[in-house]
LUMDO-32114 format. One record per residue: residue in three letters; x, y, z of N, C-alpha, C in turn; residue number from 1. Coordinates in steps of 0.1 Angstrom, whole numbers, plus 5000, padded with zeros to 4 digits. Last residue first. Layout:
N
R type   nx   ny   nz  cax  cay  caz   cx   cy   cz seq
R  ALA    X    Y    Z    X    Y    Z    X    Y    Z NUM
...
This chain:
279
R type   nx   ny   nz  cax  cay  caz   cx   cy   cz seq
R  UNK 3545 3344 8567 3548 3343 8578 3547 3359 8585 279
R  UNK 3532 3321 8540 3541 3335 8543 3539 3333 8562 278
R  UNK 3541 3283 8540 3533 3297 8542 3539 3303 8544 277
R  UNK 3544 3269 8509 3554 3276 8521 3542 3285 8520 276
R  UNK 3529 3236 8503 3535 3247 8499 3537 3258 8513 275
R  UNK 3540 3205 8505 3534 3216 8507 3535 3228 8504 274
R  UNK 3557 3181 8497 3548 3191 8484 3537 3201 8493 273
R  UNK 3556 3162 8512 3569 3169 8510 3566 3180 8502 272
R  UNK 3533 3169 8539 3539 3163 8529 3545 3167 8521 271
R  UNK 3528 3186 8562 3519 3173 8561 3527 3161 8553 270
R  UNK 3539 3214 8580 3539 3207 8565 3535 3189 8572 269
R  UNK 3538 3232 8598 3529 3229 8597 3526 3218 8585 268
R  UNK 3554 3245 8629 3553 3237 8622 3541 3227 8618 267
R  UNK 3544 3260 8652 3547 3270 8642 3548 3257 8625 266
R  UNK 3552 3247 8673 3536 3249 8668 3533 3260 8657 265
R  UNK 3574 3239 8677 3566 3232 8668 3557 3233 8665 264
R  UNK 3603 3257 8681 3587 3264 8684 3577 3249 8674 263
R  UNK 3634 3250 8694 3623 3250 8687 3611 3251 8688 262
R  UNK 3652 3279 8714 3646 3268 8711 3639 3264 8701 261
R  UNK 3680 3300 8705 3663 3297 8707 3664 3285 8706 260
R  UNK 3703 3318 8696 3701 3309 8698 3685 3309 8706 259
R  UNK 3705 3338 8666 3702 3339 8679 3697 3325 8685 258
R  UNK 3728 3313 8646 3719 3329 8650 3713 3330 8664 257
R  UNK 3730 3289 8633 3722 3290 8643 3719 3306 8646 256
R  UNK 3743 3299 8611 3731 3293 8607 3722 3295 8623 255
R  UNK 3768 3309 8623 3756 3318 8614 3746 3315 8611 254
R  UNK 3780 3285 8633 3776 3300 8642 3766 3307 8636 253
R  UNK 3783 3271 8609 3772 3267 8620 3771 3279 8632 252
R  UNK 3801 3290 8601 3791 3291 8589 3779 3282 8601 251
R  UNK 3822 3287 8616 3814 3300 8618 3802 3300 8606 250
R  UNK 3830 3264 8609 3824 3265 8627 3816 3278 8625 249
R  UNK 3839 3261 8585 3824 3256 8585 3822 3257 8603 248
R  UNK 3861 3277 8586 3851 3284 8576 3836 3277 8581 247
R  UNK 3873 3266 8606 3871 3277 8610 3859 3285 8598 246
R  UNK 3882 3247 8588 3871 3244 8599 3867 3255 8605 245
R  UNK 3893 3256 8563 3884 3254 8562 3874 3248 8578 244
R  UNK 3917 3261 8578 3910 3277 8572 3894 3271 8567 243
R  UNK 3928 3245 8595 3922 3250 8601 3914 3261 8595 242
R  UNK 3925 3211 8576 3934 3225 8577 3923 3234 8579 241
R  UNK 3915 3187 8572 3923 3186 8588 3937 3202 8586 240
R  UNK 3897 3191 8553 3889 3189 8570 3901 3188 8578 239
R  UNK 3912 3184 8530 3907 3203 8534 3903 3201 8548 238
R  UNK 3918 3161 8526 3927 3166 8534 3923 3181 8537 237
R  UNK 3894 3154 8509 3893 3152 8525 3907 3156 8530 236
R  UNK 3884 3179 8489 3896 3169 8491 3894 3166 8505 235
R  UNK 3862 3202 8493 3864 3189 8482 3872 3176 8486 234
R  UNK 3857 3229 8499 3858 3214 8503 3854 3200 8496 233
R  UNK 3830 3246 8493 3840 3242 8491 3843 3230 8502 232
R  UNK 3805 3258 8487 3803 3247 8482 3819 3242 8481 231
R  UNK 3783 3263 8520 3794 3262 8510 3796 3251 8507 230
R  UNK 3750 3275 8534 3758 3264 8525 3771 3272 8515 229
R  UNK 3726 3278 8556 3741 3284 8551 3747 3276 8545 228
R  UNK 3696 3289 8568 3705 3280 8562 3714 3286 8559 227
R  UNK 3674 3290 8594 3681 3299 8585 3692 3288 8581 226
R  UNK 3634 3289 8592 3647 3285 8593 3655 3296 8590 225
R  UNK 3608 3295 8579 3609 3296 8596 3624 3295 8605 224
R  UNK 3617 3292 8549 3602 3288 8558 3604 3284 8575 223
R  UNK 3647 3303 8556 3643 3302 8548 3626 3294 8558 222
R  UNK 3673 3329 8549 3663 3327 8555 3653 3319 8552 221
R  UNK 3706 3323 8537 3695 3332 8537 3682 3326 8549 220
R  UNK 3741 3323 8527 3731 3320 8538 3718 3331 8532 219
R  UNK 3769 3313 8510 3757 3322 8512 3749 3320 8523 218
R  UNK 3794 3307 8487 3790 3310 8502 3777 3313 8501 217
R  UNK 3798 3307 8458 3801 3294 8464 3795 3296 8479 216
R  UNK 3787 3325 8427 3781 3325 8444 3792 3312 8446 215
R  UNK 3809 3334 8402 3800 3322 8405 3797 3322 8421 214
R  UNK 3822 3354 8376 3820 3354 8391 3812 3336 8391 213
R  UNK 3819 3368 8354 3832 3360 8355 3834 3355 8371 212
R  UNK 3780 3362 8344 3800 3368 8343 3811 3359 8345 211
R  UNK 3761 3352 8361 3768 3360 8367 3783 3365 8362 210
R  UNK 3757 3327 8343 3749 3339 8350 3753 3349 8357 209
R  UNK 3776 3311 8329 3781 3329 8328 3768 3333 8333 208
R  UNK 3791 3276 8340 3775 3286 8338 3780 3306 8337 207
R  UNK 3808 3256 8324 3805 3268 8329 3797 3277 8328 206
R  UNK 3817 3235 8303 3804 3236 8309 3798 3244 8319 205
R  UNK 3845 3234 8301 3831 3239 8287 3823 3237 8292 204
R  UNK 3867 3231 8321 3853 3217 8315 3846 3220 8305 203
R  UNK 3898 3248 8326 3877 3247 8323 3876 3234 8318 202
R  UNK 3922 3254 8333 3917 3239 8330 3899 3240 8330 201
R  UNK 3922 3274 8350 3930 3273 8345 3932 3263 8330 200
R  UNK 3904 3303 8366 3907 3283 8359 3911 3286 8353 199
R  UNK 3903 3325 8372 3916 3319 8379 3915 3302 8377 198
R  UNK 3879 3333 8366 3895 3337 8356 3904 3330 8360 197
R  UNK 3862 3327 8379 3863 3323 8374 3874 3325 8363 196
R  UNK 3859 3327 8413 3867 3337 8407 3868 3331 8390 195
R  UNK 3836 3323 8435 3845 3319 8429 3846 3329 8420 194
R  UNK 3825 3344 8461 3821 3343 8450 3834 3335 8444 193
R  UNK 3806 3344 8494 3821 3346 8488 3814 3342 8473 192
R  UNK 3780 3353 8504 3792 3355 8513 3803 3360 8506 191
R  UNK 3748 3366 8495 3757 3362 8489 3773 3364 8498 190
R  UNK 3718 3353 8504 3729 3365 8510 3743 3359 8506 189
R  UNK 3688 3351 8480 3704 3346 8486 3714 3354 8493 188
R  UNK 3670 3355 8465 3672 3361 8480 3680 3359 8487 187
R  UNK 3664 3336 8445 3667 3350 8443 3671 3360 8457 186
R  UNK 3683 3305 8446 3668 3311 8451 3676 3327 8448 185
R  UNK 3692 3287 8412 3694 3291 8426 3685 3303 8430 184
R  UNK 3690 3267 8393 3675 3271 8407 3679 3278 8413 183
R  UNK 3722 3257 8399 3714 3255 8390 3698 3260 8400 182
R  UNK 3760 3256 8405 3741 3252 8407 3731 3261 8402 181
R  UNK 3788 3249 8404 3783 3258 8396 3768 3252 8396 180
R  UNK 3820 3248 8414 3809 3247 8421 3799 3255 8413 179
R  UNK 3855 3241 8417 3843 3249 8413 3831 3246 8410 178
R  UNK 3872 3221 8438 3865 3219 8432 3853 3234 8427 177
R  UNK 3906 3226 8445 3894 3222 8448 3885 3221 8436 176
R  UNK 3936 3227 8457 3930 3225 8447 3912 3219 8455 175
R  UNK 3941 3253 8469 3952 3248 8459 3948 3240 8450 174
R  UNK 3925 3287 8468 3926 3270 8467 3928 3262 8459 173
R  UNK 3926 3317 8484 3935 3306 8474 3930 3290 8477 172
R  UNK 3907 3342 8485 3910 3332 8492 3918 3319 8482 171
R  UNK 3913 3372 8492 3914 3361 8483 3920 3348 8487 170
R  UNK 3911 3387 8518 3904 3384 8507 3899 3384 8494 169
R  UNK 3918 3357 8540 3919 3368 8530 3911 3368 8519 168
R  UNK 3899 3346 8572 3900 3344 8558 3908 3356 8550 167
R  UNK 3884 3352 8591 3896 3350 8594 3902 3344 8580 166
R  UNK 3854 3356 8584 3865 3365 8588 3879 3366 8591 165
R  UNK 3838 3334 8577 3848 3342 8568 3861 3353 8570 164
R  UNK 3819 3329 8591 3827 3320 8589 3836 3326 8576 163
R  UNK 3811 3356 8602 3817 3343 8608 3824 3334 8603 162
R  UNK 3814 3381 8583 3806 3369 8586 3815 3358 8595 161
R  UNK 3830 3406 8573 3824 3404 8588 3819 3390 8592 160
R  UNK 3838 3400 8548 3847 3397 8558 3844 3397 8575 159
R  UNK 3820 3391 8522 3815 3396 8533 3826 3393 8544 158
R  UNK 3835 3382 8495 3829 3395 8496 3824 3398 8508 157
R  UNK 3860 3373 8488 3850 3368 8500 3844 3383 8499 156
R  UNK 3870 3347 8459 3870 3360 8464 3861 3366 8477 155
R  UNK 3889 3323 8454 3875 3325 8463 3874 3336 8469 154
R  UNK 3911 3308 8423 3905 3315 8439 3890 3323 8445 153
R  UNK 3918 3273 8425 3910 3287 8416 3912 3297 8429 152
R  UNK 3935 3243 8409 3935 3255 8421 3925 3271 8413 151
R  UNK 3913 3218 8404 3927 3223 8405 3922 3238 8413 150
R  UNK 3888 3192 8393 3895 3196 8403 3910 3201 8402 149
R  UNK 3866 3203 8367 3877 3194 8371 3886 3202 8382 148
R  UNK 3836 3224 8376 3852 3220 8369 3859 3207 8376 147
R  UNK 3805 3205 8381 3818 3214 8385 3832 3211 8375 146
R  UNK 3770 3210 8376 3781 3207 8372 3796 3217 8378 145
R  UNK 3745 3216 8398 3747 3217 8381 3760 3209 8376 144
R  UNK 3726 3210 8422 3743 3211 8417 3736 3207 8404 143
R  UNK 3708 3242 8433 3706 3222 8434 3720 3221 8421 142
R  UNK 3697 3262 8460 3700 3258 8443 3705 3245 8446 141
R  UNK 3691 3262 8488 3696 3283 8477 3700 3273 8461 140
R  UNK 3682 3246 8504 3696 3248 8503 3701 3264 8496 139
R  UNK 3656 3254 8503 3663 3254 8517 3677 3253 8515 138
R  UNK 3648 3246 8474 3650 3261 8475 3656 3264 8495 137
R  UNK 3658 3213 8475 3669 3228 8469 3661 3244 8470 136
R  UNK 3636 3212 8498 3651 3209 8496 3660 3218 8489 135
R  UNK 3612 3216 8475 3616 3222 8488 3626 3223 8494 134
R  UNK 3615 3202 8456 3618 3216 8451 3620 3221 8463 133
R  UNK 3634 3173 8447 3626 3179 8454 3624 3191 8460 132
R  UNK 3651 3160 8430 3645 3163 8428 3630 3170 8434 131
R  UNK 3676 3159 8447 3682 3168 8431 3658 3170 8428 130
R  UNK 3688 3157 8469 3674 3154 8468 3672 3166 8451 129
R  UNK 3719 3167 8469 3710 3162 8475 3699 3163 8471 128
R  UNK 3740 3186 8457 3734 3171 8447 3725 3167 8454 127
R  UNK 3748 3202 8479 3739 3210 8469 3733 3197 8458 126
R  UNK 3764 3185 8495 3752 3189 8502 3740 3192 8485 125
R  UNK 3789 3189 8484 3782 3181 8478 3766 3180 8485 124
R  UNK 3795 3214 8508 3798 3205 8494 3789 3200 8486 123
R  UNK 3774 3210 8533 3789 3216 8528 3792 3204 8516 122
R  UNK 3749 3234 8548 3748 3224 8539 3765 3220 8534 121
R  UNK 3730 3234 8576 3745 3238 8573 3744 3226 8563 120
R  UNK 3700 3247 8592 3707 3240 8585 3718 3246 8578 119
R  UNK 3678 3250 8624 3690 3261 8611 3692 3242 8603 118
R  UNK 3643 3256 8633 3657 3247 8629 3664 3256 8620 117
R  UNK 3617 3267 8636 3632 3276 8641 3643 3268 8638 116
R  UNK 3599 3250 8623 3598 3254 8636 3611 3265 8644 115
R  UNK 3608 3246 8597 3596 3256 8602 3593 3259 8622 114
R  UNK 3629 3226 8601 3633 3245 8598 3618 3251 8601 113
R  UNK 3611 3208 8613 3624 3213 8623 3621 3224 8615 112
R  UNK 3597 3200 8592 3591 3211 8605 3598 3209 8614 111
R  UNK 3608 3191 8568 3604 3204 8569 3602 3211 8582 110
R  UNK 3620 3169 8583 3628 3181 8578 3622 3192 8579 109
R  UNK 3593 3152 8583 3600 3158 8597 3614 3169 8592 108
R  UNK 3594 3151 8558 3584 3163 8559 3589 3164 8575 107
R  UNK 3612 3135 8551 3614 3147 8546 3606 3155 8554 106
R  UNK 3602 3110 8568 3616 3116 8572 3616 3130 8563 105
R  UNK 3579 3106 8551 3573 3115 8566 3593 3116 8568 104
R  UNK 3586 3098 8527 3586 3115 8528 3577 3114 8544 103
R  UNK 3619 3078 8534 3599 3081 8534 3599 3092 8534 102
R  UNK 3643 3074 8530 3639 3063 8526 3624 3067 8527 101
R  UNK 3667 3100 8518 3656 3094 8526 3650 3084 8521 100
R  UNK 3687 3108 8503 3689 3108 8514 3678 3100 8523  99
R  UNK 3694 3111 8467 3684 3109 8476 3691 3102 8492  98
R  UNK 3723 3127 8464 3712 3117 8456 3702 3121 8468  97
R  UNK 3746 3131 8492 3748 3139 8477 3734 3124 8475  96
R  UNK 3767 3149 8518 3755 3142 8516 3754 3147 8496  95
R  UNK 3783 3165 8529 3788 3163 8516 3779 3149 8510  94
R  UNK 3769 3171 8558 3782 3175 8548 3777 3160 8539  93
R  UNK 3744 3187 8572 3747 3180 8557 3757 3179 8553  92
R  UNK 3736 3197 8601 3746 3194 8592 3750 3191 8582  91
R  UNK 3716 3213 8618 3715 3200 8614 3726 3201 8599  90
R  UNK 3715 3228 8647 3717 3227 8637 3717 3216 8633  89
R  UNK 3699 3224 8675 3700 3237 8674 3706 3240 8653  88
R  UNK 3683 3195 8684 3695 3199 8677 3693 3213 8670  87
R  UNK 3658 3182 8694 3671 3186 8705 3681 3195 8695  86
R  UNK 3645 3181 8671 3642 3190 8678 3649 3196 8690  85
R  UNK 3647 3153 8663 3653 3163 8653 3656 3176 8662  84
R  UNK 3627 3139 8676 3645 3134 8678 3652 3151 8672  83
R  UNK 3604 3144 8671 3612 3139 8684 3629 3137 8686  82
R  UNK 3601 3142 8646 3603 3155 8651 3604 3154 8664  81
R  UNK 3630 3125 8627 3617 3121 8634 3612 3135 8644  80
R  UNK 3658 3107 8616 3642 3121 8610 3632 3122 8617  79
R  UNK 3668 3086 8616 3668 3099 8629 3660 3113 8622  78
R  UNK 3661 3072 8595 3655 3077 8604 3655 3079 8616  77
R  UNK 3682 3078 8579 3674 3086 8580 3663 3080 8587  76
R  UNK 3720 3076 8590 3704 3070 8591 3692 3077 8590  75
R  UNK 3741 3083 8591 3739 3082 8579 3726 3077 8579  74
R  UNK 3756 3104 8621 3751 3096 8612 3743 3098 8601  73
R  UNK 3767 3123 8650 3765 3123 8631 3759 3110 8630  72
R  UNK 3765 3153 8674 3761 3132 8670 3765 3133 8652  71
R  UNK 3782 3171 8696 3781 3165 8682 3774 3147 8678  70
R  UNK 3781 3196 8715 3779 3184 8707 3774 3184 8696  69
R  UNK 3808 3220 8723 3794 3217 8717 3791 3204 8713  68
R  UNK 3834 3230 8728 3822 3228 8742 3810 3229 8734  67
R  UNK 3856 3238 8714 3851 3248 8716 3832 3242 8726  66
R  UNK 3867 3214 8711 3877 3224 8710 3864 3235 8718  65
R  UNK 3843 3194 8702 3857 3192 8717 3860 3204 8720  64
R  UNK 3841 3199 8680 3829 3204 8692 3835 3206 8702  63
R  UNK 3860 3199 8665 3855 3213 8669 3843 3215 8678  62
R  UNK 3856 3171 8664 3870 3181 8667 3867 3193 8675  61
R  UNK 3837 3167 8646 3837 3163 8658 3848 3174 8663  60
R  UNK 3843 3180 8628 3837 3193 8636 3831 3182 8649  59
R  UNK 3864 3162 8613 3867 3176 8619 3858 3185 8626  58
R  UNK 3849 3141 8617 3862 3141 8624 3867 3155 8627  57
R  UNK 3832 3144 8592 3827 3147 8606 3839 3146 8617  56
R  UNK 3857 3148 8574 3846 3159 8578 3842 3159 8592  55
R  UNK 3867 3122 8571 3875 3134 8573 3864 3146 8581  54
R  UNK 3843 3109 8559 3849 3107 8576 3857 3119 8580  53
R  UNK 3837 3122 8536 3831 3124 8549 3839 3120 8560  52
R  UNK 3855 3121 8513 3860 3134 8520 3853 3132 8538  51
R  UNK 3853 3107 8494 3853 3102 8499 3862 3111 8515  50
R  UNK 3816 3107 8483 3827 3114 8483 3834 3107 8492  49
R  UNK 3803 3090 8461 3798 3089 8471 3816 3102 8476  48
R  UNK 3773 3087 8429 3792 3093 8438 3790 3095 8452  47
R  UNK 3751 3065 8436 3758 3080 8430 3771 3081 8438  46
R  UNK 3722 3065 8461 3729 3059 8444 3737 3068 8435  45
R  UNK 3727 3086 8487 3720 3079 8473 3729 3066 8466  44
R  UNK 3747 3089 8518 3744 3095 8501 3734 3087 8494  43
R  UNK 3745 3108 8549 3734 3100 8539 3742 3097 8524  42
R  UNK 3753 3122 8569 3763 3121 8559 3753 3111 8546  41
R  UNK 3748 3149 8593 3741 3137 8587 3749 3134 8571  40
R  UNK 3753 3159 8622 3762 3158 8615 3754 3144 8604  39
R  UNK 3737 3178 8649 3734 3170 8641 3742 3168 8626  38
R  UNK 3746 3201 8678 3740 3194 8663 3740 3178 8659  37
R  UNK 3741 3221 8703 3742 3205 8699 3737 3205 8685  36
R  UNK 3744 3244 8725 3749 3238 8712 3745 3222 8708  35
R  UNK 3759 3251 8746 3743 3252 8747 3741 3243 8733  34
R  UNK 3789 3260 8746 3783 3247 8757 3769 3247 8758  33
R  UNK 3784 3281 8725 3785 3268 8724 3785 3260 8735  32
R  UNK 3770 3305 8726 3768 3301 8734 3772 3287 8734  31
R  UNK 3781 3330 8702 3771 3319 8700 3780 3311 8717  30
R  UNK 3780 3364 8703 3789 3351 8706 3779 3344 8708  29
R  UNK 3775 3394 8676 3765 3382 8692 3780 3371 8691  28
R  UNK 3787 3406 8661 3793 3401 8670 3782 3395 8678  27
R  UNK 3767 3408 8642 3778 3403 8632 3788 3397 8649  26
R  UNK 3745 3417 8650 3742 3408 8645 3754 3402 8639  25
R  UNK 3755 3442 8661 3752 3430 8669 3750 3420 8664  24
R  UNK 3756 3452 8638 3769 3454 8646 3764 3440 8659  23
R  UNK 3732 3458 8635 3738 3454 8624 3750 3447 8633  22
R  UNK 3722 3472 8657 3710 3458 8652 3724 3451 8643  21
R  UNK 3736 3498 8658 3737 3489 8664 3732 3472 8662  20
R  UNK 3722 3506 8633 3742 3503 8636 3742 3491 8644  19
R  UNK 3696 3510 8640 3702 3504 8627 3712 3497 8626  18
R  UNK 3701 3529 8661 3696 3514 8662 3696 3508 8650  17
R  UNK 3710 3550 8647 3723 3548 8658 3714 3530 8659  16
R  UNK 3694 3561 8626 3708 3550 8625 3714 3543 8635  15
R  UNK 3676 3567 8646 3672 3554 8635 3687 3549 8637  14
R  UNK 3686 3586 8657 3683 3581 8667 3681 3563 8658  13
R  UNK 3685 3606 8635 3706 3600 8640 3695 3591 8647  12
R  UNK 3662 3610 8627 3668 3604 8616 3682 3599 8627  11
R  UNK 3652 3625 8653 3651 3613 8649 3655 3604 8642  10
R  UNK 3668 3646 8651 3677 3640 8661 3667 3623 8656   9
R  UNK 3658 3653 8621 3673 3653 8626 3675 3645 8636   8
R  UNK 3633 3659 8638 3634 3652 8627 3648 3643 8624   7
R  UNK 3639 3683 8658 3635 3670 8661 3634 3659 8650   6
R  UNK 3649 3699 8638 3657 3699 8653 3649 3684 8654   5
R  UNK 3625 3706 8627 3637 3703 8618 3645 3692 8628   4
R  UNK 3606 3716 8642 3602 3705 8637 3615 3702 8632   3
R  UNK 3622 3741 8652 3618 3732 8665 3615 3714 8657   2
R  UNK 3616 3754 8628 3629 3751 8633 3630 3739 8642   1
């Protein structure tokens, strides 16, 4: 009886730290006068969008608004693990082809995230470095093809997340762009899901791995890092309406996570083809 009694109060004593762990992990408040990122717009050879100024304008904005810095540029080499290492996140909007001019600027990527670096990928982020396997498994998949731009909706399957919460959920967009990648990693924390009934105008080149659904949110964990990439935002008039800044302030709240410094002695990649050690 005495053994039951005690088992019992052990099993409530799990949940109650389970609850809590969960529950804190959805309210921690991110520390923004501690904050500094990195807003990197690079593109390749290739469609260049013409959404970025809009962008960094908006989370310049939102550094103001809410007491966090902001640098941006298009220069890869501010890749450098001297430089990379002040910045709590590192930003990709709507970067799209090859981004770097040397793989020591890639391999300094890698050991920011191996050292505790987050990354925020938005849009067009997912066309970046289309051929480099490390890249698209830190983003969650590498761009396949999107519908022609009109209105779909963006069903949110996680309403606790940061960058979702102030969101309905169904999310309407009037007009954007459906988002359909290719590789995507199997451990992906799936946020929101396009709604694929709600095209109206398909392309015939929509992927059915998933049905009538398609991932567009997600974040997961990745070689020492944590990343978070949406694939919305298309139209540079989406950066000066508050549902998408509020989507990409709390998607950089989520990436960073418990705020820490970088640990570089944890960082160990040589060249862009290393392979990921378990941890």
């Amino acid at each position: 009886m005495k053994k039951t009694k005690y088992l019992n109060h052990l099993i409530c004593l799990l949940l109650v730290i389970v609850t809590t762990s969960l529950n804190y992990s959805y309210a921690q408040k991110i520390r923004w006068n501690k904050v500094k990122i990195l807003v990197y717009t690079k593109n390749g050879k290739g469609y260049v969008h013409d959404n970025i100024a809009n962008s960094v304008t908006a989370i310049q904005e939102l550094g103001k608004q809410h007491g966090f810095t902001v640098d941006a540029s298009d220069d890869p080499a501010k890749f450098t693990d001297e430089n990379l290492k002040q910045y709590d996140a590192l930003v990709f909007s709507n970067t799209n082809n090859d981004v770097f001019d040397t793989d020591e600027q890639r391999v300094a990527l890698m050991r920011y995230i191996q050292a505790g670096g987050n990354f925020v990928g938005l849009h067009s982020a997912s066309g970046t470095e289309r051929k480099w396997r490390w890249f698209k498994d830190l983003l969650g998949g590498t761009f396949f093809w999107h519908e022609p731009g009109q209105s779909f909706t963006v069903k949110v399957l996680d309403a606790k997340n940061p960058s979702l919460t102030h969101l309905p959920e169904r999310w309407e967009r009037p007009v954007d762009e459906c988002y359909f990648l290719k590789e995507l990693g199997v451990n992906l924390n799936v946020l929101a899901v396009n709604d694929l009934t709600t095209i109206q105008k398909p392309g015939g080149k929509a992927l059915d791995t998933f049905g009538t659904i398609f991932p567009s949110v997600w974040w997961h964990e990745y070689d020492g890092g944590r990343a978070f990439y949406t694939s919305i935002g298309h139209e540079k008039t989406d950066y000066e309406k508050e549902d998408l800044r509020k989507h990409i302030l709390g998607g950089i709240e989520w990436a960073i996570g418990p705020q820490k410094p970088r640990n570089y002695s944890k960082a160990y990649a040589t060249t862009p083809n290393d392979e990921i050690k378990k941890r």
